[in-house]
PyMOL Python script that loads the backbone (N, CA, C, O; Angstrom):
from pymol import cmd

cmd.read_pdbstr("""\
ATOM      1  N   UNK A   1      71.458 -35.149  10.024  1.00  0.00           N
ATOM      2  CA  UNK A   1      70.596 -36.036   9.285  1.00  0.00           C
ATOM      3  C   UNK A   1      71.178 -37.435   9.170  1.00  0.00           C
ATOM      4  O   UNK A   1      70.408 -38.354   8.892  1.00  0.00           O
ATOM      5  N   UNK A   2      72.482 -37.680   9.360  1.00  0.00           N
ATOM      6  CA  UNK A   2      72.579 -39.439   9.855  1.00  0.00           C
ATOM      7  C   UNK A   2      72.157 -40.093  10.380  1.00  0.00           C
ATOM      8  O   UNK A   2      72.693 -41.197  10.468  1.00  0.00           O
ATOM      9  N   UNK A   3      70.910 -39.821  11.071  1.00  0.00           N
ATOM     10  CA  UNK A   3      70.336 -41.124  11.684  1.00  0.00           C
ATOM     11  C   UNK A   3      69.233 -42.154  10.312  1.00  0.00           C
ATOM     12  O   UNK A   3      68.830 -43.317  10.291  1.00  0.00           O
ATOM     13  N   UNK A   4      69.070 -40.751   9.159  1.00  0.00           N
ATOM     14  CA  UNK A   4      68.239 -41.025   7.958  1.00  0.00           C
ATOM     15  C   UNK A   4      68.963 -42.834   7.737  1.00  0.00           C
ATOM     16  O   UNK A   4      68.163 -43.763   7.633  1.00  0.00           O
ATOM     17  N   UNK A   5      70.217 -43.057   7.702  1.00  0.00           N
ATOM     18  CA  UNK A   5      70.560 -43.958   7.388  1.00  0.00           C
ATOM     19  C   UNK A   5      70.077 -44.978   8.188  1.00  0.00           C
ATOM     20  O   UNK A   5      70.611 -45.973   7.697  1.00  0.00           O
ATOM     21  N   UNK A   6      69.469 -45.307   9.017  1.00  0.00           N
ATOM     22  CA  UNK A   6      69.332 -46.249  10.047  1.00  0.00           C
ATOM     23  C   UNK A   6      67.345 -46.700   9.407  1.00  0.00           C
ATOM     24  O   UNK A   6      66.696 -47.733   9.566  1.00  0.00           O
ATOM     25  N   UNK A   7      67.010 -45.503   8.771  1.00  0.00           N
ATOM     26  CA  UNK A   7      65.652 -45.852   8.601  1.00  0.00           C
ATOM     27  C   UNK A   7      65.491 -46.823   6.989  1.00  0.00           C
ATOM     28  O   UNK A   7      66.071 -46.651   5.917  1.00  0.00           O
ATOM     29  N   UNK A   8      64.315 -47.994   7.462  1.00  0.00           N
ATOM     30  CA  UNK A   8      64.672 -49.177   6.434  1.00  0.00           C
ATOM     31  C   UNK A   8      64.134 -48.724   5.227  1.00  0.00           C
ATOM     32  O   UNK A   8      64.626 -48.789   4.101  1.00  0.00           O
ATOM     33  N   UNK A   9      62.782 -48.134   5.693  1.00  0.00           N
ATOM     34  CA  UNK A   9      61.707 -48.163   4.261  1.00  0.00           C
ATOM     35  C   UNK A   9      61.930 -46.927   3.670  1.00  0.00           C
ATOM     36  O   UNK A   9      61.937 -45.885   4.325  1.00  0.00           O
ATOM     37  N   UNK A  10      62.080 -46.969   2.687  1.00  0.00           N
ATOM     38  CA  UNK A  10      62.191 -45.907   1.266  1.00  0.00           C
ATOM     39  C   UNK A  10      61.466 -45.189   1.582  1.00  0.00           C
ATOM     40  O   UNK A  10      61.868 -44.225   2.232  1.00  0.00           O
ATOM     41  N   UNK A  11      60.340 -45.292   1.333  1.00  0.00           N
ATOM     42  CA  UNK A  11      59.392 -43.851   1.719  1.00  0.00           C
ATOM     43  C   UNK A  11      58.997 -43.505   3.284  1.00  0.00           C
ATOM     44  O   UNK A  11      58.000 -42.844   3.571  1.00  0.00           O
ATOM     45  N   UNK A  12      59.694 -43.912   4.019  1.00  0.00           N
ATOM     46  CA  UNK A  12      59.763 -43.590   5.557  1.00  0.00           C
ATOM     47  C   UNK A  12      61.074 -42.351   5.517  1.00  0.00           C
ATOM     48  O   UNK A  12      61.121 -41.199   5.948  1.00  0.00           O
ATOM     49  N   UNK A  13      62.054 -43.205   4.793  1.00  0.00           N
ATOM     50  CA  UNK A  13      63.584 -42.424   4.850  1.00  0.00           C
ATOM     51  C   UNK A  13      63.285 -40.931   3.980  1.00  0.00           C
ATOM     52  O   UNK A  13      63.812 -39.823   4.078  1.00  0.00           O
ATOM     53  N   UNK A  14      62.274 -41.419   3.161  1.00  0.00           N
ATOM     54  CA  UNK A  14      62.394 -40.070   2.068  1.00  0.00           C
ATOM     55  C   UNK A  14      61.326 -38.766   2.807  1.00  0.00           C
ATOM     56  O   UNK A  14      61.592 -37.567   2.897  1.00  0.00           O
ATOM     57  N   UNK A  15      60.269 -39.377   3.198  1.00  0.00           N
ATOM     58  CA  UNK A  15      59.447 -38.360   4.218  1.00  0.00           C
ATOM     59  C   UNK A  15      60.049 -37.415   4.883  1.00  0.00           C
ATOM     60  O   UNK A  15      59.882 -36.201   4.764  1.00  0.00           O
ATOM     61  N   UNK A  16      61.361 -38.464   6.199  1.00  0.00           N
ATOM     62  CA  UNK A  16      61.768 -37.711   6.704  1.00  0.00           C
ATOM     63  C   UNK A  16      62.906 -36.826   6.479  1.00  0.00           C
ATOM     64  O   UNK A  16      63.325 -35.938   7.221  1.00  0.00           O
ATOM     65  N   UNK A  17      63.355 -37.214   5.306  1.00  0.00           N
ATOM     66  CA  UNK A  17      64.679 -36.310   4.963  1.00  0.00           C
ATOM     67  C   UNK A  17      63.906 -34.857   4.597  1.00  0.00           C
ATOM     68  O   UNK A  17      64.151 -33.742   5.060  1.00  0.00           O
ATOM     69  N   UNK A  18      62.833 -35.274   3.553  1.00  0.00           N
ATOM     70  CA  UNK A  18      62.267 -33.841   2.594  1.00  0.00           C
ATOM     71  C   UNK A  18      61.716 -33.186   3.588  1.00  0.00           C
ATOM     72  O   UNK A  18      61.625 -31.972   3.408  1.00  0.00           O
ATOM     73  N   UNK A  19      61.089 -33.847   5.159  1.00  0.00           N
ATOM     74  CA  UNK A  19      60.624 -32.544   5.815  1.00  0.00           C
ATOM     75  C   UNK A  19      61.962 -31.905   6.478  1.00  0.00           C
ATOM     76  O   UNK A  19      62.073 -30.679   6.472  1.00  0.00           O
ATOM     77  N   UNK A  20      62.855 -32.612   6.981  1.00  0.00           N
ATOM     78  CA  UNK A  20      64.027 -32.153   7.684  1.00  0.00           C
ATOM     79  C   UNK A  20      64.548 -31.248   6.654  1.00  0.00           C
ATOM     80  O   UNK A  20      64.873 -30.197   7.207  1.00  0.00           O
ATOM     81  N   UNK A  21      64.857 -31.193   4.858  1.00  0.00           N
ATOM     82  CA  UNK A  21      65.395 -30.305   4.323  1.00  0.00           C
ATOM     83  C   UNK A  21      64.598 -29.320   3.942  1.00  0.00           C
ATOM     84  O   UNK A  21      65.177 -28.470   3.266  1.00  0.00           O
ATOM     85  N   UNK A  22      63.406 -29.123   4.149  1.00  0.00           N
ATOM     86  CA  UNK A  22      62.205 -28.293   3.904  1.00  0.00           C
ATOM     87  C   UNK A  22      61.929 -27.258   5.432  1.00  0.00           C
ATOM     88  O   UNK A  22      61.263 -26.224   5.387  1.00  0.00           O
ATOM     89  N   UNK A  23      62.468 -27.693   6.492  1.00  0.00           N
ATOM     90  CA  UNK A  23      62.208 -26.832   7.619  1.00  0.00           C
ATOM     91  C   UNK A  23      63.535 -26.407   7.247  1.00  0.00           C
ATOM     92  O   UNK A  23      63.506 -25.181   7.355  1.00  0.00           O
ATOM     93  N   UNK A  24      64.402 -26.675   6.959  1.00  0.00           N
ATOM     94  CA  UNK A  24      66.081 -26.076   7.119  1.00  0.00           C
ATOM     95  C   UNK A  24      66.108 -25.134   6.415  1.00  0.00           C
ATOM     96  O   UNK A  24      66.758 -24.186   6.855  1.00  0.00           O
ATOM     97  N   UNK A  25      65.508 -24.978   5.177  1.00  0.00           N
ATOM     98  CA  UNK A  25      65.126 -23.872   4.122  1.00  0.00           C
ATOM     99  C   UNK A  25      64.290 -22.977   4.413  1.00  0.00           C
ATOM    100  O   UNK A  25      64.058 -22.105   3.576  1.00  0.00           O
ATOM    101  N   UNK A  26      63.591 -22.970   5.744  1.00  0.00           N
ATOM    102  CA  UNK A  26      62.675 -22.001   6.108  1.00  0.00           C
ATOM    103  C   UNK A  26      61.434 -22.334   5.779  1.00  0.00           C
ATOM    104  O   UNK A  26      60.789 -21.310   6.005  1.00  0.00           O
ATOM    105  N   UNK A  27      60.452 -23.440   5.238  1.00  0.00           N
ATOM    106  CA  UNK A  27      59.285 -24.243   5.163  1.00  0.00           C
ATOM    107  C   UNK A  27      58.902 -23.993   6.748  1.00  0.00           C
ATOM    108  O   UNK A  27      59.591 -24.053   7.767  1.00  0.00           O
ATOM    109  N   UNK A  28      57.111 -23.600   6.462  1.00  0.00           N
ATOM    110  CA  UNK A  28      56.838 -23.752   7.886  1.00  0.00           C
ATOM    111  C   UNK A  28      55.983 -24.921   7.928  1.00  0.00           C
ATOM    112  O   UNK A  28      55.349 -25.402   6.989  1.00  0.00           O
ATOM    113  N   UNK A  29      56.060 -25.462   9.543  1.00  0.00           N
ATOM    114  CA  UNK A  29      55.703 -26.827   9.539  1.00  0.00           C
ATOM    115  C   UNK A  29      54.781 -27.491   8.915  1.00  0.00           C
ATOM    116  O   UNK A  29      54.748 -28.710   8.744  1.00  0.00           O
ATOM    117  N   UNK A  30      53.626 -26.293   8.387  1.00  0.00           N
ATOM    118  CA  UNK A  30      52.550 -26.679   8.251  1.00  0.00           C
ATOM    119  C   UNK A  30      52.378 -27.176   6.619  1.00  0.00           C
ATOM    120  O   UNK A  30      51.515 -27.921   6.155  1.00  0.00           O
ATOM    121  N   UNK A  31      53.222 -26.669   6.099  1.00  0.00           N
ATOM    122  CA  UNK A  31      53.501 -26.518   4.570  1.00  0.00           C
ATOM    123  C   UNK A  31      54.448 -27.732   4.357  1.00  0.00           C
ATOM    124  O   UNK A  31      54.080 -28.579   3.543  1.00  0.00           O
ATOM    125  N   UNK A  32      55.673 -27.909   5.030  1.00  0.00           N
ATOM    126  CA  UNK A  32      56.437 -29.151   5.185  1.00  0.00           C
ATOM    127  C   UNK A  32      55.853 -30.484   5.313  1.00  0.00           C
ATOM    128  O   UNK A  32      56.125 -31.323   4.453  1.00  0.00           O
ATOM    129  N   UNK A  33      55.046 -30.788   6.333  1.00  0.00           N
ATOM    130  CA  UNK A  33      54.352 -31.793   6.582  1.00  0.00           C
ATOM    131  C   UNK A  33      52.936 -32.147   5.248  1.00  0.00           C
ATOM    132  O   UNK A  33      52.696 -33.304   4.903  1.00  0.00           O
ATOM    133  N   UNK A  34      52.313 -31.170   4.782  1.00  0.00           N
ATOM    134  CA  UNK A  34      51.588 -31.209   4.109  1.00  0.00           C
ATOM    135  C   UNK A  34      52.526 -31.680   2.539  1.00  0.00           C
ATOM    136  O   UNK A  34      52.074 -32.607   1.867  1.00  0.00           O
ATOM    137  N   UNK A  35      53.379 -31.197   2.238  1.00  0.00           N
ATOM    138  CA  UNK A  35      54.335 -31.559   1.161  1.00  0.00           C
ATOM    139  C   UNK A  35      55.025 -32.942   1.578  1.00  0.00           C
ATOM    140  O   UNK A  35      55.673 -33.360   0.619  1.00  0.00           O
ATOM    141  N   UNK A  36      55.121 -33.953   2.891  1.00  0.00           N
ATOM    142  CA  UNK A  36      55.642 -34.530   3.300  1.00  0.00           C
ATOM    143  C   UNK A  36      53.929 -35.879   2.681  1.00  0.00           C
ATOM    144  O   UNK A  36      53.989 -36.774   1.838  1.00  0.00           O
ATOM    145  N   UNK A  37      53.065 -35.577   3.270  1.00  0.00           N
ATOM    146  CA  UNK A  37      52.210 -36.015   2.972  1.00  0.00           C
ATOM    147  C   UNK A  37      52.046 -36.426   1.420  1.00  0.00           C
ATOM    148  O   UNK A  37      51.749 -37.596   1.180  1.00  0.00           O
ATOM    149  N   UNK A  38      52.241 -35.442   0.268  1.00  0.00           N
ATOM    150  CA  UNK A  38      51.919 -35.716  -0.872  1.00  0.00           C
ATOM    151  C   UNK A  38      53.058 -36.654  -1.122  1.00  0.00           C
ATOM    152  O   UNK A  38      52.893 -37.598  -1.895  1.00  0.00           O
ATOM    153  N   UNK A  39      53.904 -36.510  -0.676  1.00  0.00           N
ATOM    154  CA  UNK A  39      55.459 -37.294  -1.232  1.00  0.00           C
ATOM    155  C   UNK A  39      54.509 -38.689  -0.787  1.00  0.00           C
ATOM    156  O   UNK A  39      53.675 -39.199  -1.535  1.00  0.00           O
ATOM    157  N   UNK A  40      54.770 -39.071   0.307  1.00  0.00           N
ATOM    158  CA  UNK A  40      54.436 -40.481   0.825  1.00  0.00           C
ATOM    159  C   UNK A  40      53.002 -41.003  -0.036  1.00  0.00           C
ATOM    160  O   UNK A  40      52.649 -42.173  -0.181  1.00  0.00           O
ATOM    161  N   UNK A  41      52.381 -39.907  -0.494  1.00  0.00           N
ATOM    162  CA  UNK A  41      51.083 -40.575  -1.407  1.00  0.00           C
ATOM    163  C   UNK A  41      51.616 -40.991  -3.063  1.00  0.00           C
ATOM    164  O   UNK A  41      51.113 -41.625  -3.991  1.00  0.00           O
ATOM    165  N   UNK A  42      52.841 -40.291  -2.852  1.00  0.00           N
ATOM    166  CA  UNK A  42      53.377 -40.934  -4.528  1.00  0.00           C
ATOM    167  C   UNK A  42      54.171 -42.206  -4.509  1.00  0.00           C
ATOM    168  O   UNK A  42      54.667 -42.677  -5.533  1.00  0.00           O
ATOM    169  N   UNK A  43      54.287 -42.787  -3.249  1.00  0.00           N
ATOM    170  CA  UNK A  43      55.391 -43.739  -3.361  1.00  0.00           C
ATOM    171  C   UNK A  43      54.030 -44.386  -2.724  1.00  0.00           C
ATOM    172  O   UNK A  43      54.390 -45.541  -2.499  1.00  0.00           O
ATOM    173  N   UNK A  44      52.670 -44.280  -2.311  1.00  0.00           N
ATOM    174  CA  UNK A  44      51.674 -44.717  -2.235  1.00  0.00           C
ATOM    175  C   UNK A  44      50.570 -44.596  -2.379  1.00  0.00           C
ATOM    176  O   UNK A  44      49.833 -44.452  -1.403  1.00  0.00           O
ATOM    177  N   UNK A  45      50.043 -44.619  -3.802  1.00  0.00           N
ATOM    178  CA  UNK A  45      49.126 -43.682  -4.110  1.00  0.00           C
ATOM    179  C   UNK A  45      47.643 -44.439  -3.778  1.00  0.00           C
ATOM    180  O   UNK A  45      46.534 -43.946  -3.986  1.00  0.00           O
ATOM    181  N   UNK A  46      47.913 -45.685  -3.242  1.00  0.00           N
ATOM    182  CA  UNK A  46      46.441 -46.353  -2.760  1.00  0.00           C
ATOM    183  C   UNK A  46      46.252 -46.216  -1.017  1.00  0.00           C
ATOM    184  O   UNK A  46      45.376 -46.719  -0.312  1.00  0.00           O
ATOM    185  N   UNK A  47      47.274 -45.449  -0.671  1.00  0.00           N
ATOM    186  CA  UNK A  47      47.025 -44.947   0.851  1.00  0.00           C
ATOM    187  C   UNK A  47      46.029 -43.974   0.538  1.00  0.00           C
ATOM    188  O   UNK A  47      46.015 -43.480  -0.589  1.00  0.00           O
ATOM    189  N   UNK A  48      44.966 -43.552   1.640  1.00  0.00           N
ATOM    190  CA  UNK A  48      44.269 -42.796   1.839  1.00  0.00           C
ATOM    191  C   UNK A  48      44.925 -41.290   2.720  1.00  0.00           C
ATOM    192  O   UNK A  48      45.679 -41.295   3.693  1.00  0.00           O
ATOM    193  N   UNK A  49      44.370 -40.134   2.026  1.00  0.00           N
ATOM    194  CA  UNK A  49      45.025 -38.992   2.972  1.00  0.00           C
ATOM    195  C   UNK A  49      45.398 -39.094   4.223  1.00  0.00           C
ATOM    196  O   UNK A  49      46.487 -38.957   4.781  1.00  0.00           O
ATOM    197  N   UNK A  50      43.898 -39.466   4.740  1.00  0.00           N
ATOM    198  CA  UNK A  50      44.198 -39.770   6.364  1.00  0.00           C
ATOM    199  C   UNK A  50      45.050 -40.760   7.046  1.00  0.00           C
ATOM    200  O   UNK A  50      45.724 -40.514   8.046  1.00  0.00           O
ATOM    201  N   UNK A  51      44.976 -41.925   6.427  1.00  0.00           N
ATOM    202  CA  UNK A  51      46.420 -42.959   6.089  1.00  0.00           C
ATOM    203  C   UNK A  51      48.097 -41.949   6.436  1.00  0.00           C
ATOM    204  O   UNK A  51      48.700 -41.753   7.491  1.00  0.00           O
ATOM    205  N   UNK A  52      48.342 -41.572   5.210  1.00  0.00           N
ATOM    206  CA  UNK A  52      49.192 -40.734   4.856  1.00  0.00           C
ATOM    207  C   UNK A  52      49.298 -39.694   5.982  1.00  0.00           C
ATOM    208  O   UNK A  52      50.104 -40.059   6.838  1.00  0.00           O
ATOM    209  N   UNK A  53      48.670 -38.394   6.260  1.00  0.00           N
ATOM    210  CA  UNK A  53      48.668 -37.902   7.624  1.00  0.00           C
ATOM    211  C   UNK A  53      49.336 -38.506   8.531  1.00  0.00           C
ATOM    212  O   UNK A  53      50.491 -38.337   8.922  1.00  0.00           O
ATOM    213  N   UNK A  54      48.350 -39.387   8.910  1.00  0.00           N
ATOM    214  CA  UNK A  54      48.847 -40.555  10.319  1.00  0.00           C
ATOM    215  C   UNK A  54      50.614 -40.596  10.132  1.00  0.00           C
ATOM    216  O   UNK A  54      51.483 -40.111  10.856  1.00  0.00           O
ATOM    217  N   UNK A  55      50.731 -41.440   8.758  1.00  0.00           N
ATOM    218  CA  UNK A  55      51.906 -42.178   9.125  1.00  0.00           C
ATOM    219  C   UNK A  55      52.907 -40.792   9.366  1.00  0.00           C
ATOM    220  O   UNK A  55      53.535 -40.583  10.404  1.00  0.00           O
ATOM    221  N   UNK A  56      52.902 -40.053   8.361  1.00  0.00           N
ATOM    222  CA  UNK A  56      53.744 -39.165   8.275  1.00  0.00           C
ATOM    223  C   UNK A  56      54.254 -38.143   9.808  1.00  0.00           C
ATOM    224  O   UNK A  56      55.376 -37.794  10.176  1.00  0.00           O
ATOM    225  N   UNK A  57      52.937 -37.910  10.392  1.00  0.00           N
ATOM    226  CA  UNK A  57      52.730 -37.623  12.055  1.00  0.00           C
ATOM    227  C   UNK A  57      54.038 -38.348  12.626  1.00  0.00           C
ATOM    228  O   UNK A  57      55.114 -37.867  12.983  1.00  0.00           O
ATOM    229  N   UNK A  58      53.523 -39.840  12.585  1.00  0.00           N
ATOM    230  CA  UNK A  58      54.113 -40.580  13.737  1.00  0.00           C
ATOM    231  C   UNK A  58      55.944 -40.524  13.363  1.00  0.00           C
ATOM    232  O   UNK A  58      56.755 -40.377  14.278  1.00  0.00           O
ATOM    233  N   UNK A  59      56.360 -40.662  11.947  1.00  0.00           N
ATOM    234  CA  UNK A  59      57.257 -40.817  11.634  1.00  0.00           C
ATOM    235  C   UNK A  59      57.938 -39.125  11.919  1.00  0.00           C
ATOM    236  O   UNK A  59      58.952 -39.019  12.609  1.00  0.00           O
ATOM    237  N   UNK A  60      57.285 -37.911  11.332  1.00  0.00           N
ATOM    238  CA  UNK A  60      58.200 -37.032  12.289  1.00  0.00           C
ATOM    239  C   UNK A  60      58.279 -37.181  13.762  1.00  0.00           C
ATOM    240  O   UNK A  60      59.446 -36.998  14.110  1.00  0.00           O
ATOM    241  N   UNK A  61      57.610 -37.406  14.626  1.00  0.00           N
ATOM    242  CA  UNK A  61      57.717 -37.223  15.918  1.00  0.00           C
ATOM    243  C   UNK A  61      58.617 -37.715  15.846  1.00  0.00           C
ATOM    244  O   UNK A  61      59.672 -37.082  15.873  1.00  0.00           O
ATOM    245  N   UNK A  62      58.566 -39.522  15.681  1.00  0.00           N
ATOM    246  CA  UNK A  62      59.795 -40.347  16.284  1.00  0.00           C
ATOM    247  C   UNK A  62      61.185 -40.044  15.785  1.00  0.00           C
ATOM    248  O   UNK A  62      62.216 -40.081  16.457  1.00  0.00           O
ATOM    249  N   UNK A  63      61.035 -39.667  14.203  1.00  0.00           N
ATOM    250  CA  UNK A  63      62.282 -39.570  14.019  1.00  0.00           C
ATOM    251  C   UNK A  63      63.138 -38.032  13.900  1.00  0.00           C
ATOM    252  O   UNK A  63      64.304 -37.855  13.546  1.00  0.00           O
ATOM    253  N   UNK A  64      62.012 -36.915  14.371  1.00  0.00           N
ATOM    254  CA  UNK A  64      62.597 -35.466  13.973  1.00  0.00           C
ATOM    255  C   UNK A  64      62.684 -34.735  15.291  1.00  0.00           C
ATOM    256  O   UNK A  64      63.682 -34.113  15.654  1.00  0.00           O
ATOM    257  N   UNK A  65      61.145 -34.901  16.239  1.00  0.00           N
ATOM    258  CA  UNK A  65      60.575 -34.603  17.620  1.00  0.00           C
ATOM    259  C   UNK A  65      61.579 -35.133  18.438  1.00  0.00           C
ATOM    260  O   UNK A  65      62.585 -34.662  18.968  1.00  0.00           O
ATOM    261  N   UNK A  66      60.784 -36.779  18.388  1.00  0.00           N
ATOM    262  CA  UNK A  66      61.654 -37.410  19.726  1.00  0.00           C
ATOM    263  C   UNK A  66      63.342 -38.392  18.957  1.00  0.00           C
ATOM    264  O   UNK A  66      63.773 -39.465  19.379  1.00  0.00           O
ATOM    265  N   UNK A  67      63.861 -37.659  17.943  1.00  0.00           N
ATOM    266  CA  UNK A  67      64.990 -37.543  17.934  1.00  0.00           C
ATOM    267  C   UNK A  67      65.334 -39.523  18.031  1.00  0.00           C
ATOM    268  O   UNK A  67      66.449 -39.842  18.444  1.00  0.00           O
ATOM    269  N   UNK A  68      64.565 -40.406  17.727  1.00  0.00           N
ATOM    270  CA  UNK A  68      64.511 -42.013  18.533  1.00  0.00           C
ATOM    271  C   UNK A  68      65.223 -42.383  16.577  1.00  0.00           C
ATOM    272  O   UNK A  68      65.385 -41.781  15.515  1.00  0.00           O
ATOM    273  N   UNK A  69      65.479 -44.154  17.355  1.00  0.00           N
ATOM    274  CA  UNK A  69      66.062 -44.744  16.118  1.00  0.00           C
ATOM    275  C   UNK A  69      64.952 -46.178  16.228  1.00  0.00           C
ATOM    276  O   UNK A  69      64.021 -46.542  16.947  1.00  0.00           O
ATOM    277  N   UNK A  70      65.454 -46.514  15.442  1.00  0.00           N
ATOM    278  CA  UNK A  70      64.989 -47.662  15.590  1.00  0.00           C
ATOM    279  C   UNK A  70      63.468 -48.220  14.513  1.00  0.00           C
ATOM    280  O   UNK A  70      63.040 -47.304  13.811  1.00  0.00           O
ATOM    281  N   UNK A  71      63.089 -48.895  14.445  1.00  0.00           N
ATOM    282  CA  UNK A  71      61.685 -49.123  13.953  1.00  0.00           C
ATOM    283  C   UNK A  71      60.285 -48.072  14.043  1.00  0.00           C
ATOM    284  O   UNK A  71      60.430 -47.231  14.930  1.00  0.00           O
ATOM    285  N   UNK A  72      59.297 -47.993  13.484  1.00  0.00           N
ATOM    286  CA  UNK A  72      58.154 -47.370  13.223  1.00  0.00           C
ATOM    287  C   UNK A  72      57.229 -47.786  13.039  1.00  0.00           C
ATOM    288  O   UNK A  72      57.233 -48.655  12.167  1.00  0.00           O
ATOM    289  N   UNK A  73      55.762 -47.435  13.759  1.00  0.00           N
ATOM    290  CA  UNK A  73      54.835 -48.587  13.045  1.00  0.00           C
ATOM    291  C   UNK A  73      54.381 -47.701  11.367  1.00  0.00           C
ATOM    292  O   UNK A  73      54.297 -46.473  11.350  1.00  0.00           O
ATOM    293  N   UNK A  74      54.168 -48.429  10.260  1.00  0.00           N
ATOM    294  CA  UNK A  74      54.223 -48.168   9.168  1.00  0.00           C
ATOM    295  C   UNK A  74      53.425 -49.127   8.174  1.00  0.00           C
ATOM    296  O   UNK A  74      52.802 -50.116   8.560  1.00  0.00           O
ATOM    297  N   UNK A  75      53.546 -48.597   6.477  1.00  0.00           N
ATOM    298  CA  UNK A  75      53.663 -49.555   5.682  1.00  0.00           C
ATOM    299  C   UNK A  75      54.744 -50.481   5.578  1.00  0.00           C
ATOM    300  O   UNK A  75      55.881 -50.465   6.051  1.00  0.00           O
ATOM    301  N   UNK A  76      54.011 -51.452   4.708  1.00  0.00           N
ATOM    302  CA  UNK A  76      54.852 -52.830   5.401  1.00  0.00           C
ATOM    303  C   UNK A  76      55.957 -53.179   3.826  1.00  0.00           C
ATOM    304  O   UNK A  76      56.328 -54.266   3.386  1.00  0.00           O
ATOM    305  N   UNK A  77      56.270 -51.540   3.222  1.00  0.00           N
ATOM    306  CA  UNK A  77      57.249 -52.019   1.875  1.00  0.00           C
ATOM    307  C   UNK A  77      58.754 -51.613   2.551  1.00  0.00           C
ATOM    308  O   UNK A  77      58.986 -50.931   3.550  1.00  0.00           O
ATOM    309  N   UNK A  78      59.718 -52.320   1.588  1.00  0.00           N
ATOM    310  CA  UNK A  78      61.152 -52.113   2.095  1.00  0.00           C
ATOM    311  C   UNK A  78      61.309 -51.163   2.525  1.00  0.00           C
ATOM    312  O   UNK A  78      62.416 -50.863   2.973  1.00  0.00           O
TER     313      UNK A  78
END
""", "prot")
cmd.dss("prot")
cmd.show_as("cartoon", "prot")
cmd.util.cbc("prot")
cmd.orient("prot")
């Protein structure tokens, strides 16, 4: 989970940690991501579900899937 450090935005970093420690505990994906979802709606509660979905999608792939560093397209808070 050190690459968590490289990610800028707070609720980008926190998404992906809680799904990464939520599959490690035996969470199945479907339940992880869906709990990954509500998180990112509390640190944004004027995002829309489908909003939320999206981002949360793109941000596991890049940062859990395809294992990548670097930037995300996202919300635009720290």
């Amino acid at each position: 989970m050190a690459q968590d450090n490289r990610i800028a935005r707070r609720c980008e970093r926190a998404v992906v940690t809680a799904y990464q420690e939520l599959r490690l505990t035996g969470t199945d994906d479907v339940a992880a991501f869906n709990s990954c979802t509500t998180l990112y709606r509390i640190h944004h509660p004027e995002a829309s579900v489908s909003e939320a979905r999206r981002l949360v999608s793109e941000w596991i792939d890049h940062h859990v899937v395809q294992k990548k560093d670097g930037p995300t397209p996202g919300c635009d808070c720290p």
